[in-house]
Structures are given as C-alpha cells and as structure tokens.
CHARMM-style PDB file with segment names, atoms N, HN, CA, C and O in Angstrom:
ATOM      1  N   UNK     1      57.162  -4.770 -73.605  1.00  0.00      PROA
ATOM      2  CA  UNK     1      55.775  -5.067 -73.297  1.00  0.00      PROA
ATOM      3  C   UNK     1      55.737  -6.327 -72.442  1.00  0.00      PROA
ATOM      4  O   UNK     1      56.286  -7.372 -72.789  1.00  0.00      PROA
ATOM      5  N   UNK     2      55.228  -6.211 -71.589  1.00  0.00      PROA
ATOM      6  HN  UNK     2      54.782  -5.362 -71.307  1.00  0.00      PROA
ATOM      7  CA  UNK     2      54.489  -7.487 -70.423  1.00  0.00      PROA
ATOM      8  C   UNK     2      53.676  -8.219 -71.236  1.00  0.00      PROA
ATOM      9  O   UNK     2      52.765  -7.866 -71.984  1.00  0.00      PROA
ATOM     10  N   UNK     3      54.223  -9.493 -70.937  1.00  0.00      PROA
ATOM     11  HN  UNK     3      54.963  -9.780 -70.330  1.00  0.00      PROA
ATOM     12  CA  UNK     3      53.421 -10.953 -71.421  1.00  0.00      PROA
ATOM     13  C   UNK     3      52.702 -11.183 -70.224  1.00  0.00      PROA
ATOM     14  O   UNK     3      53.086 -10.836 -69.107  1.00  0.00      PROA
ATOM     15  N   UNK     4      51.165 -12.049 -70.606  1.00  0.00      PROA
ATOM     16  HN  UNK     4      50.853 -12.331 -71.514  1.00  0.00      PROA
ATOM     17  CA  UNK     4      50.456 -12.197 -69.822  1.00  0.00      PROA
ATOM     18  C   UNK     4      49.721 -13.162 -70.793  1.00  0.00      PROA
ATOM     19  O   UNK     4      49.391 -12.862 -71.940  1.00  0.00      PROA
ATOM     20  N   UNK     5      49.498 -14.404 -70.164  1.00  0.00      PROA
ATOM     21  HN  UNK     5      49.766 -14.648 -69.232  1.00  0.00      PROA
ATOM     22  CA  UNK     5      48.453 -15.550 -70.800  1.00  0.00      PROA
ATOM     23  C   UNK     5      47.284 -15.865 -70.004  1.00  0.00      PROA
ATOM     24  O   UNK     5      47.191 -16.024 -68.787  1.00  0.00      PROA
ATOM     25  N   UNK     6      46.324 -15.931 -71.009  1.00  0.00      PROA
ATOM     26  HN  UNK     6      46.400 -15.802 -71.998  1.00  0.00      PROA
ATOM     27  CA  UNK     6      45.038 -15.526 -70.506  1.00  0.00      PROA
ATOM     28  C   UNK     6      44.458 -16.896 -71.533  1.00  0.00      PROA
ATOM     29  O   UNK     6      44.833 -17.172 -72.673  1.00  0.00      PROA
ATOM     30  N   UNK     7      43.452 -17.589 -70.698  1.00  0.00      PROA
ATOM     31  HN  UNK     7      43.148 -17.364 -69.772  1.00  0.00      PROA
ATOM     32  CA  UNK     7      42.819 -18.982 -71.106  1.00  0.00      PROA
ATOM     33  C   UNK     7      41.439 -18.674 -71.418  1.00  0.00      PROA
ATOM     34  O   UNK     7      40.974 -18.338 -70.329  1.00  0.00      PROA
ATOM     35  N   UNK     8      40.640 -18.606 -72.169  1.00  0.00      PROA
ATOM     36  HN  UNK     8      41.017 -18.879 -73.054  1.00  0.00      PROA
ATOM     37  CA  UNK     8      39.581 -18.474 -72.653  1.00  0.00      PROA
ATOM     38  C   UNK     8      38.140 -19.390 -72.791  1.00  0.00      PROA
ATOM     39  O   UNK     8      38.136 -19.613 -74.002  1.00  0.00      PROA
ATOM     40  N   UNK     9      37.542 -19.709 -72.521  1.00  0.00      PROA
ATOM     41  HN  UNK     9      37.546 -19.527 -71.538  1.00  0.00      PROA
ATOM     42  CA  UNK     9      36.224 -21.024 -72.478  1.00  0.00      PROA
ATOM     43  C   UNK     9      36.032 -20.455 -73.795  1.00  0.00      PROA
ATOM     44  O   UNK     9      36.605 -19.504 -74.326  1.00  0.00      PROA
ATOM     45  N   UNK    10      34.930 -21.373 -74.306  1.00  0.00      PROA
ATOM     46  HN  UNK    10      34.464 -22.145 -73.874  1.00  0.00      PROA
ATOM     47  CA  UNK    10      34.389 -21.727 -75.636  1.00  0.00      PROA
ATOM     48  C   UNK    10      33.302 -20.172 -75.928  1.00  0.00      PROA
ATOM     49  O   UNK    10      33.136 -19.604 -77.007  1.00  0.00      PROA
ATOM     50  N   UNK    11      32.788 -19.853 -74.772  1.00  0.00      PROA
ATOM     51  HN  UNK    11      32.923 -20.315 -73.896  1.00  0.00      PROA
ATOM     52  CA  UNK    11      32.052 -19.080 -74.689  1.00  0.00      PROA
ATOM     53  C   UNK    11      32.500 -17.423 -75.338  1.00  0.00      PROA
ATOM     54  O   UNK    11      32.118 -16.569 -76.138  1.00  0.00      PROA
ATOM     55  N   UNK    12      33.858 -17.796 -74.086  1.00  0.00      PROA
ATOM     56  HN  UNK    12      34.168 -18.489 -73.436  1.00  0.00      PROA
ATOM     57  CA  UNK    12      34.257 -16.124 -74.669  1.00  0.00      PROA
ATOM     58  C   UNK    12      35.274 -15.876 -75.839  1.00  0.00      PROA
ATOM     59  O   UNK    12      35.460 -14.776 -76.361  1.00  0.00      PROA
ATOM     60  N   UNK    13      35.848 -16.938 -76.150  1.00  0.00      PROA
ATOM     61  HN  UNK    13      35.697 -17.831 -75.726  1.00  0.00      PROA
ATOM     62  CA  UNK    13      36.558 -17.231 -77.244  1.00  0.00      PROA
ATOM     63  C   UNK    13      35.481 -16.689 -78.900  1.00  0.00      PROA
ATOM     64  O   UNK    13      35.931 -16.259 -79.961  1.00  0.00      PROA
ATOM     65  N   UNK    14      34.096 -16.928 -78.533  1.00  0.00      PROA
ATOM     66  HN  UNK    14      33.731 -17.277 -77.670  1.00  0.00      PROA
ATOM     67  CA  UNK    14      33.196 -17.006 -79.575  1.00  0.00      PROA
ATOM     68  C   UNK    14      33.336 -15.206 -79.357  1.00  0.00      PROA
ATOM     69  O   UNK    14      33.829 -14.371 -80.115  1.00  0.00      PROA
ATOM     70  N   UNK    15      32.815 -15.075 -78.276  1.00  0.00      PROA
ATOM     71  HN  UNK    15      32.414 -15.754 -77.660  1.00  0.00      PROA
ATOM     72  CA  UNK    15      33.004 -13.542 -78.415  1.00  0.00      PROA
ATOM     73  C   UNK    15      34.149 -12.475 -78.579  1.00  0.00      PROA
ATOM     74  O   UNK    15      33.919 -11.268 -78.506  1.00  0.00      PROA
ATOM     75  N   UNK    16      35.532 -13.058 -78.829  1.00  0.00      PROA
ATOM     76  HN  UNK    16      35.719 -14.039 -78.888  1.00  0.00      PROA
ATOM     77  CA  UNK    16      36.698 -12.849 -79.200  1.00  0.00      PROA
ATOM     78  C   UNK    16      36.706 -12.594 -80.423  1.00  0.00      PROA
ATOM     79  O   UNK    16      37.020 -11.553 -81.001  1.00  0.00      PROA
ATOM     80  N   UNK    17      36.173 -14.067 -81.018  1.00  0.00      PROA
ATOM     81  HN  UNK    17      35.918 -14.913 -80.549  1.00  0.00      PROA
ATOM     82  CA  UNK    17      36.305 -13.818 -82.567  1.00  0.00      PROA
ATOM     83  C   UNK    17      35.628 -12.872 -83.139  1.00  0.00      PROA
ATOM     84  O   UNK    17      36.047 -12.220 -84.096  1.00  0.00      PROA
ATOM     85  N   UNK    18      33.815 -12.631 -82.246  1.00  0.00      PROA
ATOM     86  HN  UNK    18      33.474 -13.160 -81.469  1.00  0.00      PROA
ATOM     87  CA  UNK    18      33.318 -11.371 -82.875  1.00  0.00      PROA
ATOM     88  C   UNK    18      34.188 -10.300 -83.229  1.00  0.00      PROA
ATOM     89  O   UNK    18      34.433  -9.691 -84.270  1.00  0.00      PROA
ATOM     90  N   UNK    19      34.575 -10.255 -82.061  1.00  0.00      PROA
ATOM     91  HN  UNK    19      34.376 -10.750 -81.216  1.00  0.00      PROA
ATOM     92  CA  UNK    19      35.137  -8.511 -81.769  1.00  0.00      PROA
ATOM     93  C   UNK    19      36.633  -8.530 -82.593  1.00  0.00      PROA
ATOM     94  O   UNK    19      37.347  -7.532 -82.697  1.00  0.00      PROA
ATOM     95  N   UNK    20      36.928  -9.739 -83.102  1.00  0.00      PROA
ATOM     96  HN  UNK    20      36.348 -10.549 -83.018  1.00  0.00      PROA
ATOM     97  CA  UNK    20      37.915  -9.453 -83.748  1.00  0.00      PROA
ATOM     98  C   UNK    20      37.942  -8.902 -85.040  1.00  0.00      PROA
ATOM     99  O   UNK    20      38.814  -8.212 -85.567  1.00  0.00      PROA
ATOM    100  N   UNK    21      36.667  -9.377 -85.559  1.00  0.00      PROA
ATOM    101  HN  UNK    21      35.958  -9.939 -85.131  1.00  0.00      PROA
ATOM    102  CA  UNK    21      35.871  -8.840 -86.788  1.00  0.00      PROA
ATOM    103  C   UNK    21      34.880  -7.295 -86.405  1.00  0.00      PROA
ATOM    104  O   UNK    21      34.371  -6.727 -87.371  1.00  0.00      PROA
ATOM    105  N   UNK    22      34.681  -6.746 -85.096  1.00  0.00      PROA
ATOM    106  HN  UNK    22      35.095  -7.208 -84.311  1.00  0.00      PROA
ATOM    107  CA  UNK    22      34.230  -5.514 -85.148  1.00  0.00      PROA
ATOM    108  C   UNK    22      35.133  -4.780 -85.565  1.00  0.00      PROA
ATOM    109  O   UNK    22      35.141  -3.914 -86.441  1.00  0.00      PROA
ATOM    110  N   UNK    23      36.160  -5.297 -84.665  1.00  0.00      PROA
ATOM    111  HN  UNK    23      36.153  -6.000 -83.954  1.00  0.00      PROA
ATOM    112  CA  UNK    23      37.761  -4.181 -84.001  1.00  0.00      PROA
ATOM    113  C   UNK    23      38.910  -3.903 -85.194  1.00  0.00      PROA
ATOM    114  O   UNK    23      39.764  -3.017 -85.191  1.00  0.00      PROA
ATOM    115  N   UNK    24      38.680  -4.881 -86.166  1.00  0.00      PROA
ATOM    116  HN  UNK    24      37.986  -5.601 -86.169  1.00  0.00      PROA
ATOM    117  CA  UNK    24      39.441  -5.327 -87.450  1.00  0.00      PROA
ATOM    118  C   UNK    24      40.372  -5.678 -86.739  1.00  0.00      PROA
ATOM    119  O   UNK    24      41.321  -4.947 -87.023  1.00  0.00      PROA
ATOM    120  N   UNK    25      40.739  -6.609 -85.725  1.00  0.00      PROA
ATOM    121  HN  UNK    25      39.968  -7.203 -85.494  1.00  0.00      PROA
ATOM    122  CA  UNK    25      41.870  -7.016 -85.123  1.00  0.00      PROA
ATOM    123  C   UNK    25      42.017  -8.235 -85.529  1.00  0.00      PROA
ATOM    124  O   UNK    25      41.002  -8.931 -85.557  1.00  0.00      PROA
ATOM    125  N   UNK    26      43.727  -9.011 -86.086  1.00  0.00      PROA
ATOM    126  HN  UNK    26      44.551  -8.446 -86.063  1.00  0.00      PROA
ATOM    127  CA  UNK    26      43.608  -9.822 -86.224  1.00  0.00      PROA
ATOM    128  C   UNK    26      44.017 -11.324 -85.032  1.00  0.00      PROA
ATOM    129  O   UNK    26      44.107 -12.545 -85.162  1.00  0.00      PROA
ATOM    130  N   UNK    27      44.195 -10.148 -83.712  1.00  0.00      PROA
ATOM    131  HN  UNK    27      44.122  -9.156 -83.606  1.00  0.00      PROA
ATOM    132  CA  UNK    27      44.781 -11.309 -82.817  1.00  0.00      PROA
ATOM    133  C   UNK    27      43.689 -11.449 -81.559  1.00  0.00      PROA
ATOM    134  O   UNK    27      43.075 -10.395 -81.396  1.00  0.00      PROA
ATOM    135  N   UNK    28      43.459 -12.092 -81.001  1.00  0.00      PROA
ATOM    136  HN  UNK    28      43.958 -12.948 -81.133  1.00  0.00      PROA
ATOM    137  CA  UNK    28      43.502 -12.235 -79.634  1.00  0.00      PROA
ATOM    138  C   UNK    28      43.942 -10.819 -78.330  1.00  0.00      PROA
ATOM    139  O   UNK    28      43.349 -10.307 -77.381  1.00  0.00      PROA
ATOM    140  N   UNK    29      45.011 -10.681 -78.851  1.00  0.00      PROA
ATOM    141  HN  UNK    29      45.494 -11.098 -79.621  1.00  0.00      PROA
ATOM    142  CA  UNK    29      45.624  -9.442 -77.736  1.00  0.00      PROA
ATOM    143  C   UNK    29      44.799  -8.368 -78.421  1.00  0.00      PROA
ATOM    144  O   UNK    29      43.990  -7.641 -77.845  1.00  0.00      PROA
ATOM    145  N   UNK    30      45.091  -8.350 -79.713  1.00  0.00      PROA
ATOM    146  HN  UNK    30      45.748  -8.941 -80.181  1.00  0.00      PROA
ATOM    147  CA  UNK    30      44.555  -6.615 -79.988  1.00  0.00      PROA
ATOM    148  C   UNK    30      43.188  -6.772 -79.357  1.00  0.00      PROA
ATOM    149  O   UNK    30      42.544  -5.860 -78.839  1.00  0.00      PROA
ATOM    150  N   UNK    31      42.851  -7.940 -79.456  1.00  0.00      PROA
ATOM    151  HN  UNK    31      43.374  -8.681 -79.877  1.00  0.00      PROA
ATOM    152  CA  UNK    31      40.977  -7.603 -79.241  1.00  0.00      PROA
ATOM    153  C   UNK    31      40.704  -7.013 -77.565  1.00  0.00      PROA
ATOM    154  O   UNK    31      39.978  -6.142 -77.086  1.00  0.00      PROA
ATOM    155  N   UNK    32      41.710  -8.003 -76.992  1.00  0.00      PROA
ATOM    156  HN  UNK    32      42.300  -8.710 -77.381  1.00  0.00      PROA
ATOM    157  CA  UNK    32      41.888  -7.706 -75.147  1.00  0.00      PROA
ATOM    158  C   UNK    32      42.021  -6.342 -75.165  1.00  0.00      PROA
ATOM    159  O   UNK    32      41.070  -5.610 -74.890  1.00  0.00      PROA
ATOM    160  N   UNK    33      43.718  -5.692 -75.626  1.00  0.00      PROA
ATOM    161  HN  UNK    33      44.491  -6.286 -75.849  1.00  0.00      PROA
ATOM    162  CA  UNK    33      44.139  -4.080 -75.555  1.00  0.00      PROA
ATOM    163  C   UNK    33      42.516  -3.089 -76.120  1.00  0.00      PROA
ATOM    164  O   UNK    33      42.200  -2.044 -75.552  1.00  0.00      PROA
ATOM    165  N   UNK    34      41.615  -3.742 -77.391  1.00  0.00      PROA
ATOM    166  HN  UNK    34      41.872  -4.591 -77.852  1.00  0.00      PROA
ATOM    167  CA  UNK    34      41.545  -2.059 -77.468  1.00  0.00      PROA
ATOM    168  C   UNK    34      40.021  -2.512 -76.871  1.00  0.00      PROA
ATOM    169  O   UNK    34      39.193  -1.901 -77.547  1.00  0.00      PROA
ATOM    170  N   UNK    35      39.422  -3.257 -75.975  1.00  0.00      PROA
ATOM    171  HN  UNK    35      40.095  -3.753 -75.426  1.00  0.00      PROA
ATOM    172  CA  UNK    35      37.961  -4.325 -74.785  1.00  0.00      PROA
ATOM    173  C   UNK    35      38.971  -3.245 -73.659  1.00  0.00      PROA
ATOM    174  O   UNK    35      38.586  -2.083 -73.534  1.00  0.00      PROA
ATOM    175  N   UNK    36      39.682  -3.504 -73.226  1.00  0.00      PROA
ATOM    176  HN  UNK    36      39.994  -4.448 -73.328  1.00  0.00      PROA
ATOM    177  CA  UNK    36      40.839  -2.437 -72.102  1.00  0.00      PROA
ATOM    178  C   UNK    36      40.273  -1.256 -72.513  1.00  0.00      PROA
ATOM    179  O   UNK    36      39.395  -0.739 -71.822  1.00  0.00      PROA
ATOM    180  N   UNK    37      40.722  -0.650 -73.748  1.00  0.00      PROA
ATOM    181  HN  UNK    37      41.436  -1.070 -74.309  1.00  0.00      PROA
ATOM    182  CA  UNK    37      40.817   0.757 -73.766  1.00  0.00      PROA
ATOM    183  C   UNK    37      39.274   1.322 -73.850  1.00  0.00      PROA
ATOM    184  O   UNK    37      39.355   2.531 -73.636  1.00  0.00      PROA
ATOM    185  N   UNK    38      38.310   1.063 -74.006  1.00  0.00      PROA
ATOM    186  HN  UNK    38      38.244   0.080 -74.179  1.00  0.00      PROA
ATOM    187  CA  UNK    38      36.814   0.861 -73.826  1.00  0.00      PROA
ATOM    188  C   UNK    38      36.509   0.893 -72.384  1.00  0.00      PROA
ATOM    189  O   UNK    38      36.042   1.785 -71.675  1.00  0.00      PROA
ATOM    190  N   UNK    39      36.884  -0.283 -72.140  1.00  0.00      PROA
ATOM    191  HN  UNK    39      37.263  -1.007 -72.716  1.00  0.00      PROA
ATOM    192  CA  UNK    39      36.625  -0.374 -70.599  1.00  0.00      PROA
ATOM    193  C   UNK    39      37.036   0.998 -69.747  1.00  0.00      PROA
ATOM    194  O   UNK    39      36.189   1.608 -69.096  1.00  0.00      PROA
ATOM    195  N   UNK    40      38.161   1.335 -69.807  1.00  0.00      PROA
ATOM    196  HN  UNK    40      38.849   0.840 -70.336  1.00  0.00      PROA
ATOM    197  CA  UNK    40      38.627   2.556 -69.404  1.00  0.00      PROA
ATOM    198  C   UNK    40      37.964   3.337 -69.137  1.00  0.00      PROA
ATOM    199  O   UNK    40      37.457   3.683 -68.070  1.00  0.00      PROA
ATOM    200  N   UNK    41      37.867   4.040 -71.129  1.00  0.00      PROA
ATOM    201  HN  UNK    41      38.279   3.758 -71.996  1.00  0.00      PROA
ATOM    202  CA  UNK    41      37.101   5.036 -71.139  1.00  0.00      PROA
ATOM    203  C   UNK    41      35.454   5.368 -70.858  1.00  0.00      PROA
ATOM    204  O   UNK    41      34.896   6.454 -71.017  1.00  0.00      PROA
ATOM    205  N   UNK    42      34.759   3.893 -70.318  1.00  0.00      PROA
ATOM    206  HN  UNK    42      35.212   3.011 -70.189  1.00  0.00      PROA
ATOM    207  CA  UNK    42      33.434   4.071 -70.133  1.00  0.00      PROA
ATOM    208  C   UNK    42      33.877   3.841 -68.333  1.00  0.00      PROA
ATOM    209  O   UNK    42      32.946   4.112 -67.574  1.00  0.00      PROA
ATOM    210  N   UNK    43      34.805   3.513 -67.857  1.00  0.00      PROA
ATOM    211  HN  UNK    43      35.560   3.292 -68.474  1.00  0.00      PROA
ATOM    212  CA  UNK    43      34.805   3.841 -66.292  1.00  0.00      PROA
ATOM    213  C   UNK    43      34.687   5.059 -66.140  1.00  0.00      PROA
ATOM    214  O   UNK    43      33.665   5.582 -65.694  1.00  0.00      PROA
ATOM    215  N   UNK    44      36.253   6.000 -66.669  1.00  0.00      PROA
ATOM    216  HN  UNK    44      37.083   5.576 -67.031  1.00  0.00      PROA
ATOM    217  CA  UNK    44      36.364   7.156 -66.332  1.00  0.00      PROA
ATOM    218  C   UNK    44      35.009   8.014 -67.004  1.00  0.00      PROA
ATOM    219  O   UNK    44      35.271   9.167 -67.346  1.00  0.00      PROA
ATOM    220  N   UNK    45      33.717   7.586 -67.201  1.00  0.00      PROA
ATOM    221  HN  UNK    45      33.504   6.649 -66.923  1.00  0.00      PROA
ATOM    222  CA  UNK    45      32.676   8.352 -67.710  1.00  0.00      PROA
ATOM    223  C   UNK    45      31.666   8.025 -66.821  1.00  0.00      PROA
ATOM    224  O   UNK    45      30.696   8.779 -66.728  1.00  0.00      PROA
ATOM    225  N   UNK    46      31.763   6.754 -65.978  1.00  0.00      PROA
ATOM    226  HN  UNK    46      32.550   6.143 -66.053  1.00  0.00      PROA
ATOM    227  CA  UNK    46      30.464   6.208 -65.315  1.00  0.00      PROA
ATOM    228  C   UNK    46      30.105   7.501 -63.967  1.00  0.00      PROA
ATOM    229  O   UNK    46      30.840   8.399 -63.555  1.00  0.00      PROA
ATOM    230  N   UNK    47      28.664   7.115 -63.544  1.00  0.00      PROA
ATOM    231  HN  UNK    47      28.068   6.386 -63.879  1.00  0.00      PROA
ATOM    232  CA  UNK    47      28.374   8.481 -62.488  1.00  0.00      PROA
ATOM    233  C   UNK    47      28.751   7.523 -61.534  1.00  0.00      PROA
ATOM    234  O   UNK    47      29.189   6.393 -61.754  1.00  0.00      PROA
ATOM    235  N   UNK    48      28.474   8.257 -60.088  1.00  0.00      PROA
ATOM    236  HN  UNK    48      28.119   9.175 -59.910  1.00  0.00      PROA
ATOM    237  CA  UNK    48      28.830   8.231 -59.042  1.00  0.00      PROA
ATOM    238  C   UNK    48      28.629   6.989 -58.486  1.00  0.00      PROA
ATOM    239  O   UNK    48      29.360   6.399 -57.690  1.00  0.00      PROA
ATOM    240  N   UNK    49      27.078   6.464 -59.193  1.00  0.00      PROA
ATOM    241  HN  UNK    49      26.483   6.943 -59.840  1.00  0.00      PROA
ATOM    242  CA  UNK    49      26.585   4.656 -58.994  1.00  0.00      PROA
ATOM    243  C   UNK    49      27.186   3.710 -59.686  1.00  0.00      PROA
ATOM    244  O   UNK    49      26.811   2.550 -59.854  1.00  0.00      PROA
ATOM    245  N   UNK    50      28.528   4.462 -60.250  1.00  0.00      PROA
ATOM    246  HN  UNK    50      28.833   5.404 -60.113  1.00  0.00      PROA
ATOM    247  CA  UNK    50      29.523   3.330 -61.372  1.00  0.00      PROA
ATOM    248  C   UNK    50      27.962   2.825 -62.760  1.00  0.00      PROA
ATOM    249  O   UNK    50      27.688   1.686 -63.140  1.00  0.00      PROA
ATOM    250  N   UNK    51      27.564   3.585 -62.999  1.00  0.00      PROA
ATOM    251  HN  UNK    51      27.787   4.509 -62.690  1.00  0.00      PROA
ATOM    252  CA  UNK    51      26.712   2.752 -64.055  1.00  0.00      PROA
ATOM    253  C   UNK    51      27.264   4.462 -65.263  1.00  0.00      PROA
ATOM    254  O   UNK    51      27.714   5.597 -65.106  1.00  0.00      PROA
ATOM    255  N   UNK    52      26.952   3.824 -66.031  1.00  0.00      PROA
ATOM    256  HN  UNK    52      26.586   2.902 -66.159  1.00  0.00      PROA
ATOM    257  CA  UNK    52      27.015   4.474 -67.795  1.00  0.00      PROA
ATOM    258  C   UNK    52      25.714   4.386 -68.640  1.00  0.00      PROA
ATOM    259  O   UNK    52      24.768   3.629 -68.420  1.00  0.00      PROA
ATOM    260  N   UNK    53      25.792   5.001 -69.323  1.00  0.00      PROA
ATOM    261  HN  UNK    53      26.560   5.616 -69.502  1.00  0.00      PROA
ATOM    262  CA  UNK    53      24.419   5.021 -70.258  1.00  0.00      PROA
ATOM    263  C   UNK    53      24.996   5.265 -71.415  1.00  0.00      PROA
ATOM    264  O   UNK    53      25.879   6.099 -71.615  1.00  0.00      PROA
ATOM    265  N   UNK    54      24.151   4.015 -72.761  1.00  0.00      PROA
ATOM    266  HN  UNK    54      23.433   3.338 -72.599  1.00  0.00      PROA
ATOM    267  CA  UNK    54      24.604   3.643 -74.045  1.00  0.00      PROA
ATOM    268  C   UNK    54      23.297   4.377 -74.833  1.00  0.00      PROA
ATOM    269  O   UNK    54      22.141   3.980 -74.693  1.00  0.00      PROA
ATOM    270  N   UNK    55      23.521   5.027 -75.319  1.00  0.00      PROA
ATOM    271  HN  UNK    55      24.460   5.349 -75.434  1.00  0.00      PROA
ATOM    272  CA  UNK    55      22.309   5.390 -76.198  1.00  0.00      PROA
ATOM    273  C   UNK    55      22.109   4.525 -77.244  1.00  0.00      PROA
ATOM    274  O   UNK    55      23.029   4.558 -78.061  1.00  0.00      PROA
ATOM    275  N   UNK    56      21.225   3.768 -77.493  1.00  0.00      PROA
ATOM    276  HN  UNK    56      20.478   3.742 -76.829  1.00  0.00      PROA
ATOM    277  CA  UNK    56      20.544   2.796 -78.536  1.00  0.00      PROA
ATOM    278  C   UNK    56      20.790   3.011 -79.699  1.00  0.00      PROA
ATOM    279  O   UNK    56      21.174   4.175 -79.808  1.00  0.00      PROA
ATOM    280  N   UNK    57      20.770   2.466 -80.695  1.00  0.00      PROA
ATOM    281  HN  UNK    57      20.457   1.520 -80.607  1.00  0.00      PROA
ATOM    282  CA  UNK    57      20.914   2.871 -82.329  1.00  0.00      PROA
ATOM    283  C   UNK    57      19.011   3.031 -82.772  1.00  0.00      PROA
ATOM    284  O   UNK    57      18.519   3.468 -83.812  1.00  0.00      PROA
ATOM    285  N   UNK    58      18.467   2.607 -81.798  1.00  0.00      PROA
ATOM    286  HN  UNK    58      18.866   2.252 -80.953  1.00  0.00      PROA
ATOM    287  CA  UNK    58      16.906   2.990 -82.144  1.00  0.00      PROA
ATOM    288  C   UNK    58      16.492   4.082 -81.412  1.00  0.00      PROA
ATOM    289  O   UNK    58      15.331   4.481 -81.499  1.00  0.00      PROA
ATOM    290  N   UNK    59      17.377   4.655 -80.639  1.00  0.00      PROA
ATOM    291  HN  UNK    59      18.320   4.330 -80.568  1.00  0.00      PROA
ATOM    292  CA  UNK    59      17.260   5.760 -79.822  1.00  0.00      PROA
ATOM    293  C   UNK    59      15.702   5.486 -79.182  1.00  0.00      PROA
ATOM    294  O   UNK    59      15.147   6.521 -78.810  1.00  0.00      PROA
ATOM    295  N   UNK    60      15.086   4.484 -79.043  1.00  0.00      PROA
ATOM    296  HN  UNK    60      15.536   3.644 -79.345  1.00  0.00      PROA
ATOM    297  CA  UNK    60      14.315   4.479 -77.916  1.00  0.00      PROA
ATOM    298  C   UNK    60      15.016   4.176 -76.613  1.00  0.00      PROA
ATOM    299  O   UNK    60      15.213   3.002 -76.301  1.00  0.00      PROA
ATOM    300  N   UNK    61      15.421   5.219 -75.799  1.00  0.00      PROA
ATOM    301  HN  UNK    61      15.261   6.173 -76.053  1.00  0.00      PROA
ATOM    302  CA  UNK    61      15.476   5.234 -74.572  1.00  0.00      PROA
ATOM    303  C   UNK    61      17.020   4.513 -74.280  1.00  0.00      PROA
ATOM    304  O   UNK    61      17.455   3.749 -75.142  1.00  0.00      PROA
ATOM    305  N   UNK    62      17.661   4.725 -73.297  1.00  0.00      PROA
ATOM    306  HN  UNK    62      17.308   5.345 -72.597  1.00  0.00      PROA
ATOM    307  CA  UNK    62      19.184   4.553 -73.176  1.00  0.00      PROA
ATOM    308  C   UNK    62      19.295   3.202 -72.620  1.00  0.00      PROA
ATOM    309  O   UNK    62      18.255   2.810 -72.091  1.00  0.00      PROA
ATOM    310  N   UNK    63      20.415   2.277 -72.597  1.00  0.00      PROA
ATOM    311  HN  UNK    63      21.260   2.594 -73.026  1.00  0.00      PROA
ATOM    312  CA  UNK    63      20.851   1.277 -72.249  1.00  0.00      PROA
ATOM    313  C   UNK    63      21.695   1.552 -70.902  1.00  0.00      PROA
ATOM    314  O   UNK    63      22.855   1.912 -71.102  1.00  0.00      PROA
ATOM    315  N   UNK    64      21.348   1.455 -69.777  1.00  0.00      PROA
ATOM    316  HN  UNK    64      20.405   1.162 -69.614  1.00  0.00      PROA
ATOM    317  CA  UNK    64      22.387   1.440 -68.592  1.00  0.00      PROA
ATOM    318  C   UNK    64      22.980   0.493 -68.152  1.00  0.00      PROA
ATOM    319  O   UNK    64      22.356  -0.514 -67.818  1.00  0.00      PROA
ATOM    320  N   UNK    65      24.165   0.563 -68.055  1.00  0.00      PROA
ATOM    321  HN  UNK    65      24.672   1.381 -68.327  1.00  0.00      PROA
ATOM    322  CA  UNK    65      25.299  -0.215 -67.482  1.00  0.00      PROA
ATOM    323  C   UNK    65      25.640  -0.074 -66.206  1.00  0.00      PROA
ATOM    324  O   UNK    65      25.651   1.133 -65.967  1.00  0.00      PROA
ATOM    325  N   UNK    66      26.006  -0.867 -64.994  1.00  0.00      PROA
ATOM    326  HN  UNK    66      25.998  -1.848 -65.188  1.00  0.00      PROA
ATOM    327  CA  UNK    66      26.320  -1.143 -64.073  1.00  0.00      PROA
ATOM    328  C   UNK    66      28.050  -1.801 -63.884  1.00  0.00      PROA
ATOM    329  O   UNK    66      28.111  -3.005 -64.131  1.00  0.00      PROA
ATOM    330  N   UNK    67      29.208  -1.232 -63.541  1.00  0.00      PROA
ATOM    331  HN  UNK    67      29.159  -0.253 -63.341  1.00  0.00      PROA
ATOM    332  CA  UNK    67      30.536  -1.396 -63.625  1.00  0.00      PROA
ATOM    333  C   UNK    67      30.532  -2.105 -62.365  1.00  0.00      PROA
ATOM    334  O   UNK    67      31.293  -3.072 -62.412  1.00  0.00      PROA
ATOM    335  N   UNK    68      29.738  -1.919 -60.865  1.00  0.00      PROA
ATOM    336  HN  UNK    68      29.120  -1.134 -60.826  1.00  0.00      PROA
ATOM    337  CA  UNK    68      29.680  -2.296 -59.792  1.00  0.00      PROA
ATOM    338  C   UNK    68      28.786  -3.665 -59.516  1.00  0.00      PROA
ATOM    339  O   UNK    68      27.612  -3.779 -59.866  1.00  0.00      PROA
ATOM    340  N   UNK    69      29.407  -4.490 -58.956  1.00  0.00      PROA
ATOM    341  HN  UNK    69      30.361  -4.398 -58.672  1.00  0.00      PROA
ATOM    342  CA  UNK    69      28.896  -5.735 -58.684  1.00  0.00      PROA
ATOM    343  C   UNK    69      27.451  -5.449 -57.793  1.00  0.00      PROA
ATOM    344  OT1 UNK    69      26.767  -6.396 -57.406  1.00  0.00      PROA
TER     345      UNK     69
END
C-alpha cells in the first residue's frame, strides 16, 4: 500500500472525527479510504451536469449536488 500524508486544518480534522464516529472508523485513513469510496460511487452516478441528487430523510424534495466547480 502507498503512503501518502495528508495535513488537515482544525476545520476538517473536526469533520474527520465526525465521520470517524459515522464510518465506525478508528483512524484517520479509514475515514479518507471509505470519503474515496463514496466519492467514487456518487461520481460514477452523477448526470451529464456532474451534479447527483440525495434524497432527504424528510423526503421533502431532493438535495442536489454539484461535483463540477
């Protein structure tokens, strides 16, 4: 496996730790690898305008995402 160090601000570090507690991950990397494997799989799903659609847990009306700057 390829090493790769990656520096974090205060900001996203906070959001690390979330997801370390969504993901049940207990590191740093796992949280990156399975934020990667997400990422992926909502590219290879986005339409043609690179955007995705999240359906809400209140199911009022969908959340769209934009992958394209």
């Amino acid at each position: 496996m390829k090493t790769t160090t990656i520096q974090f601000d205060e900001r996203s570090q906070r959001e690390i730790d979330k997801l370390k507690r969504v993901f049940s991950a207990s590191t740093n990397a796992a949280v990156v690898r399975k934020a990667l494997a997400l990422a992926a799989v909502i590219a290879e799903e986005a339409d043609e305008n690179h955007q995705v659609a999240i359906r809400k847990r209140s199911r009022e009306g969908d959340l769209y995402v934009s992958l394209a700057r």
